[in-house]
Wavefront OBJ file of the C-alpha trace (Angstrom):
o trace
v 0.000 0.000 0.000
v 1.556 3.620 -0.930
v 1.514 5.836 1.664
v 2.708 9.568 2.786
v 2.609 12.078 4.940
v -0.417 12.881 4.751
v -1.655 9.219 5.758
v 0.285 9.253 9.073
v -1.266 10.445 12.189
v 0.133 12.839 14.820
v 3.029 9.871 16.796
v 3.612 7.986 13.853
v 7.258 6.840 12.957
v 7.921 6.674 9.396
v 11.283 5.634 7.249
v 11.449 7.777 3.763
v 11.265 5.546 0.752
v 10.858 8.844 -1.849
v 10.428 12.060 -2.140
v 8.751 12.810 -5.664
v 8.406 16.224 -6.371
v 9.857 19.002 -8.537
v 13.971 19.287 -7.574
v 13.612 22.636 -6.155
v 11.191 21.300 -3.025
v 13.481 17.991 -3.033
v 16.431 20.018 -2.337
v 15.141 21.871 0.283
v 13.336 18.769 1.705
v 17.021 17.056 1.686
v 18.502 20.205 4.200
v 16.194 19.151 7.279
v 17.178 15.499 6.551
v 13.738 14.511 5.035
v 15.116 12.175 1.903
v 15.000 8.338 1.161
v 16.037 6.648 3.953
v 15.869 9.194 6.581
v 13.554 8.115 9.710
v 10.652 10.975 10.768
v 8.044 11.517 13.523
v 5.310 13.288 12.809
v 4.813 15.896 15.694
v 1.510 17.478 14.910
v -1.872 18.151 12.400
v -3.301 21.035 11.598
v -7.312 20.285 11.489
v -8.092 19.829 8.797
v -4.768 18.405 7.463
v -3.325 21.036 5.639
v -0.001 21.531 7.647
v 2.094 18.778 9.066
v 4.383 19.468 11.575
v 7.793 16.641 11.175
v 10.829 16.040 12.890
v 13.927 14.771 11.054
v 17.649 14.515 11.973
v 16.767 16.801 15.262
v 14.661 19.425 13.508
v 10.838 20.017 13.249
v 9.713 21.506 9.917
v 6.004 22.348 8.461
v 4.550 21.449 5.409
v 2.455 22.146 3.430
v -0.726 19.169 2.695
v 1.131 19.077 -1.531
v 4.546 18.885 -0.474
v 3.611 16.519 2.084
v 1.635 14.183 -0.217
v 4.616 14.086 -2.492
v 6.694 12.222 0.293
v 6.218 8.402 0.286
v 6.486 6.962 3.350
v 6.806 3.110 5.330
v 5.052 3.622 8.618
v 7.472 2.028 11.650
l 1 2 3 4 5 6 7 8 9 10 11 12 13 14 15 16 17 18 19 20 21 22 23 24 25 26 27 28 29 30 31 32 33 34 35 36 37 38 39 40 41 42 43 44 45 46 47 48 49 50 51 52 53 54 55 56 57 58 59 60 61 62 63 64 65 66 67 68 69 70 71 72 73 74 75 76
């Protein structure tokens, strides 16, 4: 089953397996350590799941409900 962000909930551990979007918003994905391979924690929903608050590599970064979908995850 493909998952991503967005299909986590607020707790859930998660290893990387790709990050497809445009190589702008990979880049900048890849300088808080959110790539393939990297482990995250999702720290916190907005209400009605348009931000998503997630910690990678010691730092907590928000995004955005598209960038987030574009990140597929394995739930841990």
């Amino acid at each position: 089953m493909d998952m991503n962000i967005c299909d986590l909930k607020r707790g859930d551990r998660a290893i990387v397996l790709k990050v497809d979007l445009p190589a702008e918003q990979r880049g900048r994905l890849m300088t808080f350590r959110i790539c393939a391979g990297g482990h995250i924690l999702l720290h916190k929903v907005s209400p009605r799941k348009r931000t998503f608050v997630v910690g990678a590599g010691g730092t907590c970064v928000a995004l955005g409900r598209e960038i987030a979908q574009g990140v597929s995850v394995w739930k841990i």
